[in-house]
C-alpha positions in Angstrom: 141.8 27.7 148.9 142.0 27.7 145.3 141.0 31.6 143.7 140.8 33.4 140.4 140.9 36.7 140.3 140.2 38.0 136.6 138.4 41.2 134.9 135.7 39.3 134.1 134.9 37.9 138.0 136.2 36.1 140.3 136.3 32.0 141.7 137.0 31.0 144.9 136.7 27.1 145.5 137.5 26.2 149.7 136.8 22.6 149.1 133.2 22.4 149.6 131.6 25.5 148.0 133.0 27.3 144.7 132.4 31.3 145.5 131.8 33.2 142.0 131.4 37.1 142.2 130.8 39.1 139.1 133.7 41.3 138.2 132.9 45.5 138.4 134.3 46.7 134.9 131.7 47.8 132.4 132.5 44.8 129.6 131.2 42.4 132.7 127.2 42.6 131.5 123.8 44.0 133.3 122.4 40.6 133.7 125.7 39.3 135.9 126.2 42.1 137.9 122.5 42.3 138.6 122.4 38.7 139.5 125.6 38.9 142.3 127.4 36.7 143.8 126.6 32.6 143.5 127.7 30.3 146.3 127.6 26.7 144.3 127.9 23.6 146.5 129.9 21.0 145.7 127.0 18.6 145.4 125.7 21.2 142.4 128.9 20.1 140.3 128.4 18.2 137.4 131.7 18.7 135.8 134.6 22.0 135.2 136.6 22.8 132.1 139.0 25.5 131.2 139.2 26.3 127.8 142.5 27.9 126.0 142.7 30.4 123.6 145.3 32.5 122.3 144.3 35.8 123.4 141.6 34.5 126.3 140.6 31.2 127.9 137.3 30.3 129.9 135.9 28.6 132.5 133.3 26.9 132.5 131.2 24.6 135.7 128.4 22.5 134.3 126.2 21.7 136.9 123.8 18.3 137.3 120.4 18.9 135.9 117.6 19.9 138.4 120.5 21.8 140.8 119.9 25.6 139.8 116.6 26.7 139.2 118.2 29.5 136.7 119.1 26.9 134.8 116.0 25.3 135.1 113.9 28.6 133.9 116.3 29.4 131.1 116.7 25.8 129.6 120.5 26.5 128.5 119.4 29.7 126.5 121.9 32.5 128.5 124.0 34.2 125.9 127.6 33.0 127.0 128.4 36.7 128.1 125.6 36.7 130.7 125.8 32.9 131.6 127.4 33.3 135.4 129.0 29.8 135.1 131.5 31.0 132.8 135.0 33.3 133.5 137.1 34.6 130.6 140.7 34.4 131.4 143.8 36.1 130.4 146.2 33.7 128.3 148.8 34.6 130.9 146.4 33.2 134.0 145.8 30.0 132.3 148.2 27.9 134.9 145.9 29.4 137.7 143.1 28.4 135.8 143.7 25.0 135.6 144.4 24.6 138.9 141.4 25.8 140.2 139.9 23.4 137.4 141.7 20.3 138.9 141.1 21.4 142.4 137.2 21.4 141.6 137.9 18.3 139.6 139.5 16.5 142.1 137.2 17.1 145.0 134.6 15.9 143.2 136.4 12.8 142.9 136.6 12.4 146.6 133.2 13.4 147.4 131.9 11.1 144.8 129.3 13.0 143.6 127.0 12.0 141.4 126.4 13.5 137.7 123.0 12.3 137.8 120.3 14.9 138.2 119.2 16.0 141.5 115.9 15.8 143.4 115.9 19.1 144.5 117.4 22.7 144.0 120.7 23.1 145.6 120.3 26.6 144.8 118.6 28.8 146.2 117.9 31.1 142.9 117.8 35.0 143.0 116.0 36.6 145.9 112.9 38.0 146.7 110.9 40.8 145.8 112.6 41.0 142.4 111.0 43.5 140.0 112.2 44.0 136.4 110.9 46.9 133.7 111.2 45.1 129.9 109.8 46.2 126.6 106.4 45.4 127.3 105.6 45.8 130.4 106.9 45.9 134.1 107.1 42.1 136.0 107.4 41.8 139.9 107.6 38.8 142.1 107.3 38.8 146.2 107.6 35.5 146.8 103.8 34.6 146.7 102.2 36.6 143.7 103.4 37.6 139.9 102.3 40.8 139.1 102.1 42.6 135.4 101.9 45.9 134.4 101.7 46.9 130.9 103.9 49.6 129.3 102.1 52.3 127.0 103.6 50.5 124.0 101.9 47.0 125.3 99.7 45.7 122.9 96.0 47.0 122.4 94.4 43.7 124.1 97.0 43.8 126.9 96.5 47.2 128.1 92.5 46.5 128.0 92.9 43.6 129.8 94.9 45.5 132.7 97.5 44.2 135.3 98.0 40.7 135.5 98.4 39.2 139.6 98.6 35.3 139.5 99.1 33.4 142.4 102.4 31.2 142.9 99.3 28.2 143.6 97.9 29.1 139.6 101.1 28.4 138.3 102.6 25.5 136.6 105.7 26.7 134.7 107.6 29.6 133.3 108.3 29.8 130.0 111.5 32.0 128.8 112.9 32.9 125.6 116.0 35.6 125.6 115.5 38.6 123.2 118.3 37.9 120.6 118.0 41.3 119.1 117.2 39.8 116.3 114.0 38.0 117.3 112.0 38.8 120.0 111.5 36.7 122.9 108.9 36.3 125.9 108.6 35.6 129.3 105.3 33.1 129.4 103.2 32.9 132.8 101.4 29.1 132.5 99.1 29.0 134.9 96.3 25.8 134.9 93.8 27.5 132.8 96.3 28.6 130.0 98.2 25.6 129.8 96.8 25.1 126.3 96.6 28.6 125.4 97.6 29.4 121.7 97.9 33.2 122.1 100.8 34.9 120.0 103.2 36.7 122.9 102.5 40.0 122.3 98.7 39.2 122.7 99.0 36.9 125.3 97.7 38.5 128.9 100.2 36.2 131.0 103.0 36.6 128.3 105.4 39.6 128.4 106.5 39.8 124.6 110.1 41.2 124.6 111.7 42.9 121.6 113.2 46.0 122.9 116.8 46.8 124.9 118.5 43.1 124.9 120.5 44.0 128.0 117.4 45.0 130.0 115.1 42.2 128.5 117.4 39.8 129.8 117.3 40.6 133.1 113.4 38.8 133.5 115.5 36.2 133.7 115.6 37.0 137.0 112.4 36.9 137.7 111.7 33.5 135.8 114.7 32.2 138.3 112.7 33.6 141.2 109.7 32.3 140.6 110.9 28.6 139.1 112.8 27.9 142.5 109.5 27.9 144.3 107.6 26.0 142.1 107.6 22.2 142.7 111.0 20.8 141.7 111.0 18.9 138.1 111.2 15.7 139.7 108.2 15.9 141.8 106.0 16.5 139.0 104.1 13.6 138.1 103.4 12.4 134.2 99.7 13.4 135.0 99.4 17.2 133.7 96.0 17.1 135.2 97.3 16.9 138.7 99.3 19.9 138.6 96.0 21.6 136.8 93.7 20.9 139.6 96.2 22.2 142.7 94.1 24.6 144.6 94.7 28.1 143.7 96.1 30.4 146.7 93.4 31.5 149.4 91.7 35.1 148.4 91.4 37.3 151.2 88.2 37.8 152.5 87.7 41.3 151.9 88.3 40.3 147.8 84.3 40.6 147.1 83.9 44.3 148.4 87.2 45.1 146.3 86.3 43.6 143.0 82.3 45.4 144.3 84.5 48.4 143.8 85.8 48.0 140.4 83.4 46.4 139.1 83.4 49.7 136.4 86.6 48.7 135.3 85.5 45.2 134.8 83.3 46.6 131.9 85.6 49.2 130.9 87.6 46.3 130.0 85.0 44.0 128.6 84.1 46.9 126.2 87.5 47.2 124.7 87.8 43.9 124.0 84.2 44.0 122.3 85.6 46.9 120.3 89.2 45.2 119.2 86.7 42.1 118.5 84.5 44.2 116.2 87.2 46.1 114.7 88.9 42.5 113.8 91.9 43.2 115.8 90.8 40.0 117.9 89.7 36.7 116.1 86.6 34.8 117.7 89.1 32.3 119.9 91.2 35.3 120.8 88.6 37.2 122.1 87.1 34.3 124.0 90.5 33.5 125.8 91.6 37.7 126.6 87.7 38.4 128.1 88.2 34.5 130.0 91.7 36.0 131.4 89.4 39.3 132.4 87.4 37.1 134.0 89.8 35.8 136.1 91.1 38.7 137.3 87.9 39.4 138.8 86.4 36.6 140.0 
């Protein structure tokens, strides 16, 4: 057993499976804490590095491409601080550091694993139902169904349009961009009827525009995690888009008629304040054609 045991976290490689639990103290951030412990298979391991510095040294584990669908959902965009595959070390732990470097190096070695990317998620990604509140809106996941619910501060043609619910078998991809706190980002829903959709975030009825509390907005992360690990892996997709497009959409429950028979007053509650926000100018002519299509949608 090789172990680390540092402020920051803690790694614990047994030969086959390296063990990294977020450290308790209060410079450790939201985002790593809230995510938990990672059990990374050997197989996941692209490569380990330990990096000296005067003052502090770090850890770092790249893993092969395709093996972690946070990875996968956040395309390399974690802020170091919040990125779970990296430990800060004190200067005077740096021996222990690099033997739990070599230790990871060296099994790899014998296991020969490949650095080529994988052809399925060897993680499992964070757990199910995950719910997280951002700046724009609140975004749950149970395993089968995205929901949205705007905040009071959403966008005019959001809040008209009401809560989003889209299927896991609507979706293609999540798109994520990390609130820098100095330009906003989003958390992008592409299902197979917006895949071309040119809607600005904060107008965008699948998009939850984020440009509030960085250490809050970071956590849909989470959420993008959840849902890209049960999506179809990378390299199952074929080059034909279209294929993905015309997957059937999850069954709807019988009784669906006789509920959307019951709102169907909200239906045109909706349609009339997006008529309004058209003929105020708030919405241009293709933006109101694609927020009263997403309406639609949510009825039909």
């Amino acid at each position: 057993m090789a172990e680390i045991i540092q402020r920051d976290g803690t790694w614990a490689f047994d030969g086959s499976t390296i063990r990294i639990t977020p450290g308790l103290h209060r410079s450790v951030p939201l985002f790593r804490q809230t995510y938990g412990e990672v059990s990374v298979p050997l197989a996941a391991v692209s490569g380990v590095v330990y990096e000296p510095e005067r003052r502090h040294g770090r850890l770092r584990m790249r893993l092969r491409e395709g093996a972690d669908p946070l990875l996968q959902a956040t395309g390399g965009r974690l802020p170091d601080a919040a990125d779970p595959y990296r430990l800060t070390v004190d200067a005077d732990r740096s021996g222990v550091a690099e033997y739990v470097a070599e230790e990871i190096r060296h099994a790899l070695l014998l296991d020969e694993v490949p650095k080529e990317p994988t052809a399925a998620y060897l993680l499992p990604g964070p757990p199910v139902p995950v719910s997280v509140r951002s700046s724009d809106g609140t975004v749950s996941f149970d395993g089968a169904q995205v929901r949205i619910d705007w905040a009071d501060t959403s966008d005019r043609v959001k809040r008209a349009t009401g809560p989003r619910i889209i299927g896991l078998g609507d979706l293609i991809q999540v798109e994520w961009l990390p609130n820098s706190g100095h330009e906003d980002g989003f958390l992008r829903f592409v299902t197979r009827e917006t895949v071309f959709s040119k809607l600005p975030p904060e107008r965008d009825p699948y998009t939850l525009d984020l440009w509030g509390s960085v250490r809050r907005d970071l956590l849909t992360a989470l959420v993008a995690a959840a849902v890209t690990a049960r999506l179809p892996h990378p390299s199952a997709r074929t080059a034909d888009a279209s294929t993905l497009r015309d997957r059937p959409s999850a069954a709807v429950p019988a009784q669906a008629d006789h509920h959307r028979a019951d709102h169907h007053d909200v239906l045109l509650r909706r349609l009339r304040e997006l008529g309004e926000l058209h003929r105020e100018g708030v919405l241009t002519e293709e933006e109101f054609a694609m927020t009263k299509a997403a309406v639609l949608r949510g009825f039909s």
